[in-house]
C-alpha positions in Angstrom: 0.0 0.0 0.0 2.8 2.4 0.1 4.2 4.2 -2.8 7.5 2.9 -2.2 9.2 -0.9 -2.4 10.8 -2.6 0.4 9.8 -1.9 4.2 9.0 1.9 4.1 5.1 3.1 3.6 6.3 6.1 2.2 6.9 9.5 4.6 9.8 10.1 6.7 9.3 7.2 9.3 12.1 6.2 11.2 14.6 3.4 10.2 13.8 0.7 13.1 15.6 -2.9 13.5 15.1 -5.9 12.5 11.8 -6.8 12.9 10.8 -4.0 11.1 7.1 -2.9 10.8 6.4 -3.8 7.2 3.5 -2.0 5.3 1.2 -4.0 3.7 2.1 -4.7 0.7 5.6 -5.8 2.3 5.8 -9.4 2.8 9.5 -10.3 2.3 10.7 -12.6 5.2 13.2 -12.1 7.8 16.4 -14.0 7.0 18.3 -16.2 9.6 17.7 -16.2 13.2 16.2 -19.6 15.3 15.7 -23.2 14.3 12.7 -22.3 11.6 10.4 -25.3 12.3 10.6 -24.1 15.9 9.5 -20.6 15.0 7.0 -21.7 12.9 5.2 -23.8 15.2 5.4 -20.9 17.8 3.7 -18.6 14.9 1.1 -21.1 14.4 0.0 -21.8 17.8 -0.3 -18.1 19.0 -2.2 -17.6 15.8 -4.3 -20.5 17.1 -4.4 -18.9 20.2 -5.4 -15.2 19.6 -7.9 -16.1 17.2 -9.5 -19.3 19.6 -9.4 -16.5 22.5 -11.4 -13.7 20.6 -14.0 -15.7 19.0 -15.0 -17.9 22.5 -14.6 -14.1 24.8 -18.0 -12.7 23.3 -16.6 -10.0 25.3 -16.4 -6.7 23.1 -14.1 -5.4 25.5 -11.6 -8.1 24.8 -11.9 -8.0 20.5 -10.9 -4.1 21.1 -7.9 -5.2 22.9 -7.3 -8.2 20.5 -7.8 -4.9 17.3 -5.5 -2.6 19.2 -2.9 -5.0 20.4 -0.1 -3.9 17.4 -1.2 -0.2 19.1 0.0 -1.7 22.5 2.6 -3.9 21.6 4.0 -2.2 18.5 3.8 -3.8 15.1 7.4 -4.7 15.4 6.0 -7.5 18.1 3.6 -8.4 15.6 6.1 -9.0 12.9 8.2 -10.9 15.2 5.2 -13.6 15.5 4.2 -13.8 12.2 5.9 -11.7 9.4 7.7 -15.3 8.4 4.8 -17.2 8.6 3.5 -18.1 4.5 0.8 -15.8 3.3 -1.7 -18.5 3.1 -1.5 -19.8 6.7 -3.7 -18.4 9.8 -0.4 -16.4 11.6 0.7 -15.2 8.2 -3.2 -14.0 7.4 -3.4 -12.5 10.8 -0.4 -10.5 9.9 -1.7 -9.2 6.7 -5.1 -7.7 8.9 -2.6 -6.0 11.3 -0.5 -4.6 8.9 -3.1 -3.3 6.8 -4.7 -1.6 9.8 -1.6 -0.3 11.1 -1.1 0.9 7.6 -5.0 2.4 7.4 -4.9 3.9 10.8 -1.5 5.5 10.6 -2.2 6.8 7.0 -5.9 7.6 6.6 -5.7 10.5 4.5 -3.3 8.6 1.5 -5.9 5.8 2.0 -9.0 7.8 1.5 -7.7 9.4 -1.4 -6.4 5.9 -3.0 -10.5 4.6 -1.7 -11.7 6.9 -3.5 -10.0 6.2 -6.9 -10.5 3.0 -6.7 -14.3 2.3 -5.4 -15.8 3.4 -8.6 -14.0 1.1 -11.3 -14.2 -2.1 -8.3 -17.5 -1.5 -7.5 -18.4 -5.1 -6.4 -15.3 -5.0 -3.9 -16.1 -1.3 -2.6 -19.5 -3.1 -1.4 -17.6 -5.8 0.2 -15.1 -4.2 2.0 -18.2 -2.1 3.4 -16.4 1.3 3.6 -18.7 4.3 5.1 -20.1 6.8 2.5 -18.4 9.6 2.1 -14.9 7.5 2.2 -13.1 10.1 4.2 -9.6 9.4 6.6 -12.3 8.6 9.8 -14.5 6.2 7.6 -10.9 4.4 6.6 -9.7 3.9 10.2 -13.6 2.8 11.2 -13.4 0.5 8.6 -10.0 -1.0 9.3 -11.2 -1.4 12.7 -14.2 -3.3 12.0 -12.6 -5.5 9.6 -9.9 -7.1 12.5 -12.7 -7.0 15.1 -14.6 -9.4 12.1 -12.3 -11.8 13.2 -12.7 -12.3 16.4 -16.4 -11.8 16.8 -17.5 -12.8 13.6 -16.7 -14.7 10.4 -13.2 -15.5 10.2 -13.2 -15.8 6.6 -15.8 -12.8 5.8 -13.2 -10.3 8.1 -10.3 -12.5 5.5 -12.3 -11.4 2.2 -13.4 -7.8 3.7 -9.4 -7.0 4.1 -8.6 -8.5 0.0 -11.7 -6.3 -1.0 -10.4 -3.7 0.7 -6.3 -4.1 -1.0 -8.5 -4.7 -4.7 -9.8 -0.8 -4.1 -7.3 0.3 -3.0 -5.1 -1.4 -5.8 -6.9 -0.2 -8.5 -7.1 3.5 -7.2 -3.4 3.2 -7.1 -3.3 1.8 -10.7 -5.9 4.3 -11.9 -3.7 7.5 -10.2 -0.4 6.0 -11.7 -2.2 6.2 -15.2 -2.8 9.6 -14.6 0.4 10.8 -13.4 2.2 8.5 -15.8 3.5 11.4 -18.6 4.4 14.0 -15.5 5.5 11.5 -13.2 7.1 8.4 -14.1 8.7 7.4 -11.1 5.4 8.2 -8.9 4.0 6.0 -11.1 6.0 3.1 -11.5 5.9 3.3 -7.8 2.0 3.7 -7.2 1.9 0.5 -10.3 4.7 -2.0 -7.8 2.8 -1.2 -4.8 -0.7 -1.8 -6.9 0.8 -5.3 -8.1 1.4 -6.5 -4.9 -1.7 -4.9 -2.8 -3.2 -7.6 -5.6 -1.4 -10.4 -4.7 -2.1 -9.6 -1.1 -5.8 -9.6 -1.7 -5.0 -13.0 -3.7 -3.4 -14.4 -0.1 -6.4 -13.3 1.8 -8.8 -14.9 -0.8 -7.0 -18.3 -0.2 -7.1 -18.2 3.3 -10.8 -17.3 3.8 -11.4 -20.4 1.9 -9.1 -22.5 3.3 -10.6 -21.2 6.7 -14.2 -22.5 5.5 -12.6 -25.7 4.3 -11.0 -26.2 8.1 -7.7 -25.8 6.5 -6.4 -23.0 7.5 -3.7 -23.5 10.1 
């Protein structure tokens, strides 16, 4: 979702280390570090276990602290669990809906704006990501908020294919900017086209795993 490659969003954020908070569209994995199988199982079971914990609470109090828990803990934490996890799995889904909130909620005005010239040409998605009318920076943070607390309160899969409808916008508003500013300018564009290509791929993940998730194979 940023307009630049690798780990930044775009802006002036600071440099951090490694974990670093990826954007959205930023998926690449850490290299080295502990015994991989062991890390994996780790990702999988906390997965297991954050998702097992919202979804039997019924509590709303607890799905607002399950939503804001990358606020509390930082999404460094978060990418530490899960950021290494494949994209089709339930840890490396669950990653994908905090990074695109932290993304969302960080940026809301650069989201709006992208919303907004996307909703029009992915009509069908606009309706299924279920964005507020008009698409303003609040309605983008409400929106990425309601999509997490999906899953934990509601359907697992419908919160998984909210989030893709939500990258398809998005994707295309980036695509249908870059078009315009392609003859005055081409590096804006090529970036807003990379970051479009993969927001697609990302909503391709998601797609997987909310059918997996239905299947009772997503793990």
């Amino acid at each position: 979702m940023s307009e630049q490659s690798g780990s930044r969003t775009g802006g002036t954020a600071p440099r951090h280390h490694r974990p670093k908070p990826f954007a959205p569209i930023d998926f690449e994995p850490f290299a080295g570090g502990a015994d991989p199988a062991r890390v994996s199982e780790a990702a999988h079971l906390a997965a297991q276990a954050l998702v097992r914990h919202g979804r039997d609470s019924g509590d709303p109090k607890v799905t607002r602290r399950l939503v804001k828990l990358a606020d509390e803990q930082g999404l460094d934490a978060i990418a530490e669990m899960w950021a290494e996890s494949p994209a089709r799995s339930l840890p490396g889904a669950l990653w994908r809906l905090y990074a695109i909130r932290a993304f969302t909620v960080q940026n809301p005005e650069r989201v709006s704006v992208y919303f907004r010239a996307g909703r029009d040409i992915a009509q069908v998605s606009h309706v299924v990501a279920g964005a507020a009318e008009p698409p303003g920076a609040e309605e983008m943070k409400q929106m990425a908020d309601a999509i997490l607390s999906g899953a934990f309160e509601g359907e697992f899969d419908v919160a998984l294919e909210r989030s893709a409808a939500f990258c398809r916008v998005i994707a295309l508003g980036q695509a249908n900017i870059a078009d315009g500013a392609e003859h005055t300018n081409e590096s804006h564009a090529s970036r807003l086209t990379h970051s479009s290509h993969k927001l697609v791929k990302t909503a391709e993940d998601l797609e997987h795993a909310a059918n997996a998730w239905r299947l009772g194979e997503l793990d």
